[in-house]
N, C-alpha and C positions, 0 to 999 in steps of 0.2 A: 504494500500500500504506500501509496507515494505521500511526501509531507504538506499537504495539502488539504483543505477545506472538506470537513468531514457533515455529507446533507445531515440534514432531517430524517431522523427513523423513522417516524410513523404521517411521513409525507406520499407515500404512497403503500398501495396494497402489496403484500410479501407475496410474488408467484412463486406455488410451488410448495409453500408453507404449508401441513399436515393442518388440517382440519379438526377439532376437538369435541366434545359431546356437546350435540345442541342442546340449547337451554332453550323451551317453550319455542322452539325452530326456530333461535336468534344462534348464529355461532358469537361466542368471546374472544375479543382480541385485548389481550395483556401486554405491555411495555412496563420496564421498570426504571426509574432512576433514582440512586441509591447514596448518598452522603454519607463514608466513612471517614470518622473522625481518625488523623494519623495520629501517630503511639510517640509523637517527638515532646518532648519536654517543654519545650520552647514555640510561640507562633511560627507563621510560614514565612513573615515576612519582618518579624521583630524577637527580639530577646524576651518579652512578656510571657510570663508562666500560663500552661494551659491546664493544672491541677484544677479538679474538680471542686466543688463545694466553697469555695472563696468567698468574702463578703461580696457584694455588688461591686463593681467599678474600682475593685482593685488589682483587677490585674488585665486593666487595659492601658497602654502607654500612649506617647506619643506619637507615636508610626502606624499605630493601630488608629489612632483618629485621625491620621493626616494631616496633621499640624504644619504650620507652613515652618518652612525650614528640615522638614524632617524627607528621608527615602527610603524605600521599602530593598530588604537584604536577602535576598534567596535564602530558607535552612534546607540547606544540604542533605541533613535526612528526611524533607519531607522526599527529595525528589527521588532518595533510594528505596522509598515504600513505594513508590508510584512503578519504580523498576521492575520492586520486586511481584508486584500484581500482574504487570505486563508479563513476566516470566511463566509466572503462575498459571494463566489464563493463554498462556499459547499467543499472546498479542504480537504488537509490531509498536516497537518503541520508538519514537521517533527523535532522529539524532537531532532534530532543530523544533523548538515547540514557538509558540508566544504567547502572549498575555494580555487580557485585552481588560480592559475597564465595562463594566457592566452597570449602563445606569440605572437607576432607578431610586424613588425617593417613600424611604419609609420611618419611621420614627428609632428604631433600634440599628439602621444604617447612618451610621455616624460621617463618613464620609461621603455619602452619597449616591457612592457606586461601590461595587465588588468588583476585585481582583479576583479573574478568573480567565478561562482558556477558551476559545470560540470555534476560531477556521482551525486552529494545528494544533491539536491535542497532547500533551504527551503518551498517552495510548491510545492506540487504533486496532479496534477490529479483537478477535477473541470469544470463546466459548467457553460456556460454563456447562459442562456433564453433570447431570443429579438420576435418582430414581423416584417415582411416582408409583409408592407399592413396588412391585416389581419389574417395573417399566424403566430402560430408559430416556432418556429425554435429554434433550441439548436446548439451551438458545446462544444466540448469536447477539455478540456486547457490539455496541457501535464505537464505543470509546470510554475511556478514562482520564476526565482531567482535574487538574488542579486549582485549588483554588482556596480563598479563605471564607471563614464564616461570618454569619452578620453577628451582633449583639439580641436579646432575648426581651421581649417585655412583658410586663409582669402585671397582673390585672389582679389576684387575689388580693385582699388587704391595702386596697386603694380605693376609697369611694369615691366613684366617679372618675377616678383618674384612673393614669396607667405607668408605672415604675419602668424604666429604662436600666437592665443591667448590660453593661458592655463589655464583660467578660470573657464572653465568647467573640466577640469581634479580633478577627484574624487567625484566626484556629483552624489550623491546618484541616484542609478538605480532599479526598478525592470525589468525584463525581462520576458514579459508573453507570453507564447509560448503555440499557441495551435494545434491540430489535421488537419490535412488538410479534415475539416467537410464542407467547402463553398463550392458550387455548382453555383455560380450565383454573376456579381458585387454588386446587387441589395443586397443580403445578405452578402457579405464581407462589405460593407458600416452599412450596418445595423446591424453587429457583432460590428464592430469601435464603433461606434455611443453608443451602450450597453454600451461596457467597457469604454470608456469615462465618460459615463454616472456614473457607480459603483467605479470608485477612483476618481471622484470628489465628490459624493452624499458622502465617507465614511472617504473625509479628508484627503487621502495618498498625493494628486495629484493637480495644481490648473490647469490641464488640458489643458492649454494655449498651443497650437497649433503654435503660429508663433513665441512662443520664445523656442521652441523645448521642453516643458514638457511633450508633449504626443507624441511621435514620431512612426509611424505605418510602418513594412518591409513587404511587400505582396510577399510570395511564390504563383506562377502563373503555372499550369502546363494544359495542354490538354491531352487529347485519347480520341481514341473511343470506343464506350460502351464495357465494359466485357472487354478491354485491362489492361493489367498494367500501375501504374502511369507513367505518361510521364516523360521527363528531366523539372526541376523545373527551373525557372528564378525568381530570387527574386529582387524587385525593390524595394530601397530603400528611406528613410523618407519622408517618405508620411505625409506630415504637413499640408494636409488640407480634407476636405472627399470629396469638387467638383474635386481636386486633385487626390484623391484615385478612383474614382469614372472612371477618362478618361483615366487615366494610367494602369488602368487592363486594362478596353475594349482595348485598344491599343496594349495592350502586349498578349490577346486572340487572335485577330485578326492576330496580326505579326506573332505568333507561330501558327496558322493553316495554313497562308498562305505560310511559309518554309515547315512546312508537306507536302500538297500539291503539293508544288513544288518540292519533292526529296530530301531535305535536311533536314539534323540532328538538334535537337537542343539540345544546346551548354549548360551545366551549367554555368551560369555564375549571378553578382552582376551587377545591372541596375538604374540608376539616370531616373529620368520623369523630361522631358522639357516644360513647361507650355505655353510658348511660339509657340513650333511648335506644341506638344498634340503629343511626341513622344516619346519613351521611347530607350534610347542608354547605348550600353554595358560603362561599367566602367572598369571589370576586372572579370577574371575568380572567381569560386564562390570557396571560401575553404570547403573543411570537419573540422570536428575535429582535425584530424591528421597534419594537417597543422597547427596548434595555437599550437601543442604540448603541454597540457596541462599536469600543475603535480600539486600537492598540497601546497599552499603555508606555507612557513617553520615558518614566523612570525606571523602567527593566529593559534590559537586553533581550535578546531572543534565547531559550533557555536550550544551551549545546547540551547531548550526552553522547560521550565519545563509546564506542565497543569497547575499550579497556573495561571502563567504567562496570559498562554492562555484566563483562567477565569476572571482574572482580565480586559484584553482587549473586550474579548466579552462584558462584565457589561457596559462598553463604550460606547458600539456601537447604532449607530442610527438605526431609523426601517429600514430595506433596503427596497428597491422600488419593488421589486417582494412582500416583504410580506404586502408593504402598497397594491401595486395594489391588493392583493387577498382579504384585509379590504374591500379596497371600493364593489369589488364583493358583499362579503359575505354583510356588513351593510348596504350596499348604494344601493343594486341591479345594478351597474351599469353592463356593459358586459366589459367582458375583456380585449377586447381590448381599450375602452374608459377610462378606468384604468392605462392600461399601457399608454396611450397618458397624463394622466394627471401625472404619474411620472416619466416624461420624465425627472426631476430636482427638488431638494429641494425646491425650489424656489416657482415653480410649484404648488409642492403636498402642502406646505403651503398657496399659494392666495387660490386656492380651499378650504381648510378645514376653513379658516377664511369666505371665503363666505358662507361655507353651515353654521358656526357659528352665522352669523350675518341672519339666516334667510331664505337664499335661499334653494328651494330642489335640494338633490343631484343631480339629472336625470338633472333638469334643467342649474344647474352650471356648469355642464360637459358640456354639450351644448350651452353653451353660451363660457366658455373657450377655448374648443375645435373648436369652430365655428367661429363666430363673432372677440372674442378678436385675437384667435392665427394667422385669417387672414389679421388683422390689424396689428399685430406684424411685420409676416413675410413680408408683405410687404417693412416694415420700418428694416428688419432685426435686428433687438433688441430682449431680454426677457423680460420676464413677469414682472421681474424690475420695467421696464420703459414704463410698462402700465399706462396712465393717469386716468385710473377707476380704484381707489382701488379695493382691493377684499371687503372692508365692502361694499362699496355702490352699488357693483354687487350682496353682498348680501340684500340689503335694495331694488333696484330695485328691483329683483328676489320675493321674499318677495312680492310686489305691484301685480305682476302678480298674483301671486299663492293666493292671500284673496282677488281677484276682482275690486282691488282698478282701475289698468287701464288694458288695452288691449295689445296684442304682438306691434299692430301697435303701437300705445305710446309709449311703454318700446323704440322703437326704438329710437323714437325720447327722449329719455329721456338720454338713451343712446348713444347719439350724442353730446348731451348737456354736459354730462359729459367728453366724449373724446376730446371733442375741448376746453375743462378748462369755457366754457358759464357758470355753474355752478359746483356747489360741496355736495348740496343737493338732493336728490331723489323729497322727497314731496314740496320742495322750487320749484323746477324745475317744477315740474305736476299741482299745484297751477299757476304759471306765466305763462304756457303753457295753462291750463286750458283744461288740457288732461284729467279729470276725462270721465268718459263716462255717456252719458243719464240715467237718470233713469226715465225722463218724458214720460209714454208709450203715452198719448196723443200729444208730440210735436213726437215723434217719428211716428206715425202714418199718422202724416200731409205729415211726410218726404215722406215716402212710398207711399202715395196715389201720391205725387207729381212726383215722379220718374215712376209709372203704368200711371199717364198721358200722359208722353211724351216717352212712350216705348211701345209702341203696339206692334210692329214687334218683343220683346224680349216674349211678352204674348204670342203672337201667338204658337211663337215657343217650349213656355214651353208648353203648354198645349197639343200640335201634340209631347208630350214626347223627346224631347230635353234637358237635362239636365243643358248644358252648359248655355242656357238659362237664364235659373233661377239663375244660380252662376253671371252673368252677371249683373242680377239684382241685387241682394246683392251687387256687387261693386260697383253698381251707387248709394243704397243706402248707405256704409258704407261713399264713396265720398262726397255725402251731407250733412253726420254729422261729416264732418271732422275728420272721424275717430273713432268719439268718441261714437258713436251707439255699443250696446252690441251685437256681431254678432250673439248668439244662441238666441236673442230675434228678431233680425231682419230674422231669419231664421224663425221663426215660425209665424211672423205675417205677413209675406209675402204669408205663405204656405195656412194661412185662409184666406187672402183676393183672393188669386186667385183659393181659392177652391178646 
């Protein structure tokens, strides 16, 4: 892609673009563009602290208002987060960007306009892979660029009035904008959910959702099949994905229900009310040509030489698309239990520490994915703040797979260890005294005892009733509390009753 003037995404209809489930026979067309806050200590274009939680209006400077006499100073690591997303995402980085002044006049814009990228973006072009259930799905990024952010104003605890913090004015931005590729809420959330996932996993990003670092704008459009894209309603920071998630379906349903009813819709800029599960106009939506954008007179055009680039790649962590293809390839898992397991750094490390410590892969996936991530989500927490290590999920794991006890055990062994009861595997299975039988004689006494008092189970295996016989094995694995080795009790069940 050449360093030049990057259109309009959703200026025309995407030929070719996969069709999605009609909604009351309206197709959905989804665009995203997405405000990550970068991880630099420092503004984009001042020394001014960007820590969270500050008094008001203290930690906006000079350069941040534009004070005459003052010039805005590139930070250096906003532009190696902006690299390192380009890397991430398969982009094209461009070795010459520029910077353009964005007007517009609002009360929490203190200068007037925003410092941002227009015609030459620092990234162009790039895909984000996710799964929808077990589907996957790509869309297509139009660009990434840079930029700073406004100041915040503050309406609670003003009567009548409205509180102006400028704390955030010049807080390093990227701006990831992509193709209007979604077809479905189910996949705009699970596009979020990706990119969330890839500038937290690569560092730019701490991803924090309710202190505005990852802030999500959904372009919203209907038609009907084979039409041109409809009028787009873009609703804005979307700070949560159960958020993002009611706020489309809301604004689908509202724009087929004006269709419907004979009326136009309106371009316009849309706030989601959490409250009612509503989504209301704010103000009509601008183009380009309304910000009047021109090239700002105090930055250079922003070089990034290939050294650079190389240097930053060397950097970089495995990204989660190429761990998920490892575990494929070494670990046979399937790909989608791959991507479930790099859903987060976090994540793809308790796993690789469990299969470390012992457990097989197939099985740690299963049990991660299973068991623990339904105890998580319950409790809504990560993987953190799981009470089983990943070593002792590998040391369990481990017990299974060399005979030592049975799934039934692991459970319970694995209860022991989520409730803090203990913190050894084999401490646990010893005091439990879950090893399983290996007395085929006390085992046989079991069996004959359980064919005494089940006749009506004989009966029925024998007149070829399968369920029967499965019947049986649970009475018997119940009388050895478990601890009967069930392919041993399968077969000496299958001789005694001939």
């Amino acid at each position: 892609m050449s360093d030049t003037a990057v259109v309009n995404p959703f200026a025309e209809a995407q030929a070719g673009r996969p069709t999605g489930p009609l909604v009351q026979g309206f197709e959905v067309i989804i665009g995203f563009e997405t405000h990550a806050q970068l991880s630099t200590e420092s503004k984009i274009f001042s020394r001014a602290s960007t820590a969270f939680g500050a008094e008001p209006n203290t930690q906006a400077c000079a350069v941040d208002l534009a004070l005459p006499g003052t010039l805005p100073v590139m930070n250096k690591g906003a532009v190696e987060r902006a690299i390192k997303l380009g890397l991430a995402l398969g982009s094209h980085i461009a070795p010459r960007s520029v910077f353009a002044r964005k007007n517009y006049f609002y009360p929490d814009l203190p200068k007037g306009y925003q410092i941002s990228q227009f015609e030459i973006p620092v990234v162009q072009g790039g895909t984000v892979s996710f799964f929808v259930g077990d589907e996957s799905k790509s869309v297509r990024l139009v660009r990434a660029h840079l930029e700073e952010d406004a100041g915040k104003s503050l309406h609670e605890n003003f009567i009548g009035q409205s509180g102006i913090d400028l704390n955030r004015a010049g807080t390093p931005l990227l701006e990831i904008v992509t193709e209007p590729d979604m077809r479905s809420t189910a996949e705009a959330v699970a596009y979020a959910k990706e990119l969330h996932k890839i500038v937290t996993w690569i560092g730019i990003c701490d991803g924090n959702m309710q202190e505005g670092s990852f802030r999500c704008d959904a372009n919203v459009s209907v038609r009907r099949p084979g039409e041109p894209l409809g009028t787009r309603r873009e609703i804005k920071n979307l700070n949560s994905f159960r958020f993002m998630q009611q706020a489309i379906d809301y604004e689908i349903r509202w724009q087929i229900g004006e269709i419907e009813d004979g009326r136009k819709i309106q371009q316009a800029t849309v706030l989601f009310d959490p409250d009612t599960g509503e989504t209301r106009a704010m103000r009509t939506k601008e183009d380009a040509a309304d910000y009047r954008y021109f090239p700002d007179p105090d930055l250079p055009p922003l070089a990034i030489a290939q050294e650079w680039i190389d240097r930053v790649k060397a950097g970089m962590p495995e990204l989660p698309r190429a761990m998920a293809e490892r575990y494929v390839r070494d670990h046979g898992l399937s790909e989608y239990d791959a991507a479930q397991l790099t859903q987060s750094v976090a994540l793809a490390r308790y796993f690789d520490e469990a299969v470390s410590k012992g457990a097989t892969p197939k099985l740690a996936s299963n049990w991660i994915t299973g068991e623990i991530a339904r105890r998580l989500n319950a409790q809504d927490v990560g993987i953190e703040a799981a009470p089983v290590k990943a070593a002792q999920l590998g040391q369990l794991i481990a017990r299974i797979s060399d005979g030592t006890i049975p799934n039934s055990a692991a459970r319970v062994v694995f209860d022991a260890l989520w409730s803090g009861e203990g913190s050894d595997v084999d401490a646990i299975i010893a005091a439990k005294d879950l090893k399983p039988m290996n007395d085929t004689g006390a085992l046989e006494k079991i069996i004959d005892g359980v064919l005494a008092t089940n006749q009506k189970n004989i009966d029925e295996y024998r007149a070829g009733k399968d369920k029967a016989f499965n019947a049986l094995v649970g009475q018997v694995m119940k009388a050895s509390q478990g601890k009967a080795n069930p392919a041993q009790v399968n077969a000496l069940l299958k001789a005694k009753l001939g």
